[in-house]
N, C-alpha and C positions, 0 to 999 in steps of 0.2 A: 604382701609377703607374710606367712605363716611365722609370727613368733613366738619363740618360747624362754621363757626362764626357767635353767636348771641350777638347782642349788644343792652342792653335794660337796662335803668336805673332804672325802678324799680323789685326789687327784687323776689316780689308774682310771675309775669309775664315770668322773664324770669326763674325763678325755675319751672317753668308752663311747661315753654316753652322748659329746659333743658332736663327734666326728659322726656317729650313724644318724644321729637326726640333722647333720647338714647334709648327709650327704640324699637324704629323702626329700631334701628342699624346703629343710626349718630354718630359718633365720635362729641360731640361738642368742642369749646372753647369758653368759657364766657365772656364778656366785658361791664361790668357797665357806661360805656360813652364812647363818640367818642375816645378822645385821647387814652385810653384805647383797643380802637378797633384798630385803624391805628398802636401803638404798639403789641399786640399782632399779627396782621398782619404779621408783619417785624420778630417777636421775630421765626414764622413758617416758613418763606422764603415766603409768599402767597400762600402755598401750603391748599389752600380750595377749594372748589366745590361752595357753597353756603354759601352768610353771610344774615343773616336777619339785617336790622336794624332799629330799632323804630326811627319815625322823630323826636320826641319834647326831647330833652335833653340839659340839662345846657351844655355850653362851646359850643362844637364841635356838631352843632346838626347831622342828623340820615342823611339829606341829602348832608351837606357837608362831611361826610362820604362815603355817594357812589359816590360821585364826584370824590372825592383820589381814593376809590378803581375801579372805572372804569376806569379810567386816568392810573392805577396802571397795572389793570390787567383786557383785553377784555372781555376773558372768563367764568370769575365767574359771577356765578350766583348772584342774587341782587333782596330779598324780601324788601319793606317796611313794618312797622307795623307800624297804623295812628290809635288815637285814635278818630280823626276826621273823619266827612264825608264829609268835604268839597270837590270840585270836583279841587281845585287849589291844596292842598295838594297833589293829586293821580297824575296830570297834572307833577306836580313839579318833584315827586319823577321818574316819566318815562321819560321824559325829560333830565335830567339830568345821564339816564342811567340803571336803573332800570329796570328787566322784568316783576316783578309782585310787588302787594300791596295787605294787609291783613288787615281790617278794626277791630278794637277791639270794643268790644269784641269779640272773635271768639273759636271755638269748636277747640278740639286736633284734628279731622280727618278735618278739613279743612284746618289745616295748615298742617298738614302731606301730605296730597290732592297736595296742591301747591307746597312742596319741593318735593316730590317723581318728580311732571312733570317736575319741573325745573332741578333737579340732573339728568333725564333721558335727557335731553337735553346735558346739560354739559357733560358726560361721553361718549355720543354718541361724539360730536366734539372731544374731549379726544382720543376717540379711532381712529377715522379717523387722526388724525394727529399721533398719537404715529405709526400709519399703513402706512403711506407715504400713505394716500389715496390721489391721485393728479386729482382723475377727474376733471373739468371745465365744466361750463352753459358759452356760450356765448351768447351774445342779443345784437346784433347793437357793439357802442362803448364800449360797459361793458362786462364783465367776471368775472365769479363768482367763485370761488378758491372754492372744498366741504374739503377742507383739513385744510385750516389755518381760514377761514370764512369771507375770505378778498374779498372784490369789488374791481375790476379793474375798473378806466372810461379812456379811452385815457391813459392806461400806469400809469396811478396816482390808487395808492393805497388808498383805502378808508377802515379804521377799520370799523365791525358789530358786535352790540351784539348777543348773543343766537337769541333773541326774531328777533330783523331786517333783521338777516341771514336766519331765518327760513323763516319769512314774501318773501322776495328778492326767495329763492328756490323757494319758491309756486309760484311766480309770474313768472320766467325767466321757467318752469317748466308749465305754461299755458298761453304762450303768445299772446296777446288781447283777453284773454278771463272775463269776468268778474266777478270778483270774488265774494257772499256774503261775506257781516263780519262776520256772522256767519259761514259760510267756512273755513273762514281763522282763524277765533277763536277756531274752531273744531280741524285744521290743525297745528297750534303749540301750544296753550295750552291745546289740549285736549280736548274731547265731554263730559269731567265730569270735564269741570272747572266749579266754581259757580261765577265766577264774572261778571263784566259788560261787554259786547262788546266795550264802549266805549273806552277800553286800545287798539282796533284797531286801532282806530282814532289816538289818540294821538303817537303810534308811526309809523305808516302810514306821520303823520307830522314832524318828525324824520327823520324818511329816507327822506323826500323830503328835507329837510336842508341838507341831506348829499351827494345828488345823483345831485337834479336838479339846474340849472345855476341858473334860480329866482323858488326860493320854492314858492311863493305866484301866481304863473301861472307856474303848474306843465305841462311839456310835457312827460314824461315815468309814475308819476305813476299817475293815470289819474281819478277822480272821476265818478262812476256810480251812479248817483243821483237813489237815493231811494233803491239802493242794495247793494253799495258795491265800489270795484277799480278794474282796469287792467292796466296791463304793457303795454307799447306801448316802444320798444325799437330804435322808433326813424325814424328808416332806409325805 
């Protein structure tokens, strides 16, 4: 069964929210605030696919939520819901971990839109590892594990999310070759995302905190001014 944790303090919203993703065939569990979420969490083992979590809530907000739960657990999937359109909110929530973000208001097939590509992500990694699927990308000093979704650099294990692991595939998978952001927005979230391309960027800035020696003068993933990025594995 397809589960999901949503966490949204007001009630209109996530009864919105509950009813159209059961009725798409999500097992949900509900959580009216953070603390709330991070227990019901533990109360499952972490056994979810997908948690949405709205940012602005009393106590425990939406992002120190996906902080625990990415700290928690690589794999799960991690929507934000922003009532805002601020471009630091959507910054904060992918940064800190997050693959996607859903600006409210929003229609039941856009959010469905976004969990269906996100859960098809997550189940695909799911299946490869439940499969001992052990192939390897190698690229210079890095190694890309398609089984557990782990970076190698020099023997040193590096965690990736969904989203960074796909990004990392595309790249070690077309090397120096340069990629649009539209490409690579095509390529793991799908050619019928609706959101902005600038979730490229921002965790394009991710992986470089995670891969390169100084992020702020990348040598592997490498800026194509006015297109896009390419790998350069170094060697």
């Amino acid at each position: 069964m397809k589960k999901i944790l949503v966490c949204e303090d007001e009630a209109a919203i996530r009864d919105f929210v509950v009813i159209n993703l059961t009725r798409a065939g999500y097992e949900v569990v509900e959580a009216d605030c953070g603390e709330a979420a991070l227990q019901k969490y533990e109360d499952n083992n972490g056994d979810f696919d997908v948690a949405i979590l709205d940012v602005m809530m009393p106590g425990i907000d939406g992002f120190q939520v996906c902080k625990e739960l990415r700290n928690r657990n690589g794999g799960i999937g991690i929507i934000m819901l922003s009532a805002k359109t601020q471009e630091m909110d959507k910054v904060t929530g992918l940064m800190l971990g997050a693959d996607d973000y859903v600006t409210k208001p929003f229609s039941p097939s856009e959010l469905l839109a976004r969990v269906d590509s996100l859960y098809r992500r997550v189940a695909l990694a799911q299946s490869h590892s439940e499969n001992n699927f052990k192939e390897e990308l190698k690229s210079g000093e890095f190694t890309l594990n398609l089984r557990n979704r782990a970076l190698m650099k020099s023997g040193k294990m590096i965690e990736l999310t969904q989203v960074e692991f796909q990004i990392m595939e595309y790249f070690f998978s077309n090397p120096g070759a340069a990629l649009d952001r539209i490409d690579i927005l095509n390529h793991v979230w799908g050619d019928a995302y609706v959101g902005e391309d600038k979730i490229v960027d921002v965790n394009i800035r991710r992986l470089r905190m995670k891969v390169e020696d100084e992020p702020s003068n990348p040598k592997h993933i490498i800026t194509v001014w006015g297109l896009g990025y390419k790998w350069d594995s170094g060697e």
